[in-house]
C-alpha positions, 0 to 999 in steps of 0.5 A: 595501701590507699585509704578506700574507707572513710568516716563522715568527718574526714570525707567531708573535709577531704571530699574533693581527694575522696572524689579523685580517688574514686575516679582514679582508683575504686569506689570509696565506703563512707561510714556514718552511724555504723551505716556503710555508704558506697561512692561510685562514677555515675558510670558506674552506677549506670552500668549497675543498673542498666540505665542506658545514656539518652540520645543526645548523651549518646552524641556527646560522649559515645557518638561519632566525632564530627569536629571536621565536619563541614556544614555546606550552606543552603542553596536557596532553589525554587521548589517543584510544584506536585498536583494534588 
């Protein structure tokens, strides 16, 4: 089974493996002064408390994806008169 506790000294010198191993497996308890801590995704956390991604996060990793969009330049007409 794979170590999913730490205690502060080996997280700090493994941080990168302890990282990794929340990505890829489950969250990881560090424990310093008889104190649990809990590593989790921001996914994760956001899931936990009902944080909703803003717009533009939205776009960026939920959204469609538009990499074949193709953007049509502008035709430069003359614009209508209205009365006022």
């Amino acid at each position: 089974m794979k170590q999913t506790e730490w205690n502060i000294a080996d997280a700090k010198s493994r941080l990168s493996e302890v990282l990794n191993r929340v990505d890829e497996q489950a969250p990881q308890i560090i424990r310093r002064r008889g104190k649990d801590y809990v590593l989790i995704t921001g996914e994760q956390y956001r899931q936990l408390t009902g944080e909703s991604p803003d717009f533009l996060d939205y776009l960026m990793n939920h959204g469609p994806k538009m990499d074949d969009l193709e953007v049509m330049p502008r035709v430069a007409t003359p614009m209508r008169e209205i009365d006022l």
